[in-house]
C-alpha positions as CSV (number, residue, x, y, z in Angstrom):
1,X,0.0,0.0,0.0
2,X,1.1,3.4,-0.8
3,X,2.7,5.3,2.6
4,X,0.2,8.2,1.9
5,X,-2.5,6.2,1.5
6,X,-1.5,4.3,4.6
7,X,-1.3,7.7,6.8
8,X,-4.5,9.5,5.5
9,X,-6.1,5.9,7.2
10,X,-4.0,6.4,9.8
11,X,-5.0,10.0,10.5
12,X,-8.9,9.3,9.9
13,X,-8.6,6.0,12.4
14,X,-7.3,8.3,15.0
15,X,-9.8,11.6,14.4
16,X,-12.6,8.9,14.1
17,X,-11.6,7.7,17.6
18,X,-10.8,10.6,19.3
19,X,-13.6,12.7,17.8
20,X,-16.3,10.1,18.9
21,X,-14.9,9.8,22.3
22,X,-15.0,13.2,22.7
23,X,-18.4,13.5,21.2
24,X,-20.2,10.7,23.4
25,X,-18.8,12.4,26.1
26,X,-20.0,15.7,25.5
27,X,-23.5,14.3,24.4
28,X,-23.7,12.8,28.0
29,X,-22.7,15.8,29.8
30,X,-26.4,17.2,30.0
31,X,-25.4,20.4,28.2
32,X,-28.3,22.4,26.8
33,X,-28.5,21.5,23.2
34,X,-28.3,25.5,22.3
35,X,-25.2,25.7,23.9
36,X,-23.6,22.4,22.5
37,X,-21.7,24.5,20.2
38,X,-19.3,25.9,23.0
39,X,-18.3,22.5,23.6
40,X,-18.2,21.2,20.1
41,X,-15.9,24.1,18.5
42,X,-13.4,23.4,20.9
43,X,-13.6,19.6,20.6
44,X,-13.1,19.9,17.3
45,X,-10.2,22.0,17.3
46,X,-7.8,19.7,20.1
47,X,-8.9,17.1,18.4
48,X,-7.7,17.8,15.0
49,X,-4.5,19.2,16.3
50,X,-4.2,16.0,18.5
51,X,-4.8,13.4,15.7
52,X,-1.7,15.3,13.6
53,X,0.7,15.2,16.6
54,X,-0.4,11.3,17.7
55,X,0.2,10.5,13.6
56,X,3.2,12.2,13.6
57,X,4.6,10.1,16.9
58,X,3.1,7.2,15.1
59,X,4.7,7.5,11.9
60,X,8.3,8.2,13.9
61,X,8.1,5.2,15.2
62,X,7.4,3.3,12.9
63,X,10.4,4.8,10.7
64,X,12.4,4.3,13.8
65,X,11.6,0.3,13.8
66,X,11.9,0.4,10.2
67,X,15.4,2.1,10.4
68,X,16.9,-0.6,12.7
């Protein structure tokens, strides 16, 4: 498999993880539906920033074992 094709799946599996943890526990948090955006933007934004840097730790060590 092509190693761009193998860390765009990478990056969604992580997002797609994060970002539905993140979502069932907002969703459970009894937050007033017209305020679930205050929650939601932020979500959003730690966890796209935190799928990059997890599949950019990911990818280094997987070079690293690769490497040796």
């Amino acid at each position: 498999m092509n190693p761009k094709q193998v860390g765009a799946i990478r990056r969604a599996v992580i997002y797609f993880v994060v970002g539905y943890g993140g979502l069932a526990v907002i969703n459970n948090a009894g937050i007033a539906p017209e305020r679930m955006w205050m929650a939601y933007l932020p979500l959003f934004v730690v966890v796209y920033f935190f799928a990059r840097w997890a599949d950019a730790r990911l990818a280094a060590m997987g070079q690293d074992k690769s490497d040796g």
